[in-house]
N, C-alpha and C positions, 0 to 999 in steps of 0.2 A: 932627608929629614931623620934625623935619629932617634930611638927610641925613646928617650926623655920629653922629646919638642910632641911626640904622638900620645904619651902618657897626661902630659898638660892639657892638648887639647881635647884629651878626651875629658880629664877633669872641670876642662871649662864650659864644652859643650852639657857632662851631667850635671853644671851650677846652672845653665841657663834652661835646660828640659827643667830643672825642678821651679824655677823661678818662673817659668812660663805656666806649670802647672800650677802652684801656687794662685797666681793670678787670677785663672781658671775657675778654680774649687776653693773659694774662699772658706768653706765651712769644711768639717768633719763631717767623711763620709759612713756609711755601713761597709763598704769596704774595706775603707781605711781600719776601724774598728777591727774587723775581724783579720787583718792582717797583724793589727799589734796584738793581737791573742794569740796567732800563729807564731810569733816572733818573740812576745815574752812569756808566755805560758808555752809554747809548745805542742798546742791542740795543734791538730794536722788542720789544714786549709777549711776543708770540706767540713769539719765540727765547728772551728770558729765562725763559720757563714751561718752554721743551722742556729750555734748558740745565738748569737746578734741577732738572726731572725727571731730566735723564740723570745727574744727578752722583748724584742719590739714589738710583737702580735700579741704578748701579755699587757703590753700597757696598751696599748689597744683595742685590743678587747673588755678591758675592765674600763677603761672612759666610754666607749659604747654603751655598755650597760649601767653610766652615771655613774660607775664608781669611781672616786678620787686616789690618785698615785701620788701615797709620797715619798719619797727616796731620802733617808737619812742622811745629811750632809749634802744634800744637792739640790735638793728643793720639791713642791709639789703641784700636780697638775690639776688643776680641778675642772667638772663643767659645770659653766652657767648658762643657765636657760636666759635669753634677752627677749624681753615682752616685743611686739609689733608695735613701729612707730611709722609716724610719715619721716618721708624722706624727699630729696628732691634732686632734680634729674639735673646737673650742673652746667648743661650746655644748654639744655633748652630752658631750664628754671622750673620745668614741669611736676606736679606735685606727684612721687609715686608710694603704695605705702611698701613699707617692709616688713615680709614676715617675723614672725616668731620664728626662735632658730637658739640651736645649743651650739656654743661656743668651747673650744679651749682654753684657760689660763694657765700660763706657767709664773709660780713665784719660787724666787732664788731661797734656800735656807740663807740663815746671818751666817754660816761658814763659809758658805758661796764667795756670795758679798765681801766677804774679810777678804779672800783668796785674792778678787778680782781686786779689789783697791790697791792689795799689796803689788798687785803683778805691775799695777799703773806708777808705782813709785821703783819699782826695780829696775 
């Protein structure tokens, strides 16, 4: 086999690891994240992990404490408290209630939005 025919198939075997991954990990990881900080900022591995940690333990933290996060140009997280209702148990039809309980909302800013419409016509 000569060295071209082992250069391909490696290039095909790393099209099909990423393509398998891909499949895998549908979403954006914190990994992922802090590797594109390491890669286009520079930060060495170990600050891009702490930085992504500490941005997600701040929003975190302040939706804990009911306060609302909003990120300019990407939208805002808020909590809403959901009063207690009845509910019903789907298999058996049984009536059960549901507590009271604080929720997440995420809404897109209208930049978002624009972003995402355009990427669906591109």
């Amino acid at each position: 086999m000569s060295l071209d025919s082992l250069t391909n198939a490696n290039k095909a075997q790393d099209i099909m690891e990423f393509a398998v991954e891909s499949l895998e990990t549908p979403a954006l990881t914190k990994a992922q994240l802090a590797e594109l900080l390491f890669e286009q900022i520079g930060l060495n591995k170990r600050e891009s992990k702490d930085m992504i940690d500490a941005f997600f333990d701040l929003i975190s933290a302040s939706l804990v404490e009911g306060q609302d996060v909003k990120i300019s140009g990407f939208g805002n997280f808020q909590i809403r408290t959901k009063a207690p209702r009845p509910g019903r148990n789907p298999r058996t039809g049984e009536a059960i209630p549901i507590e009271a309980r604080r929720v997440v909302t995420f809404h897109a800013s209208h930049k978002l939005k624009e972003q995402i419409q355009a990427g669906d016509k591109a």
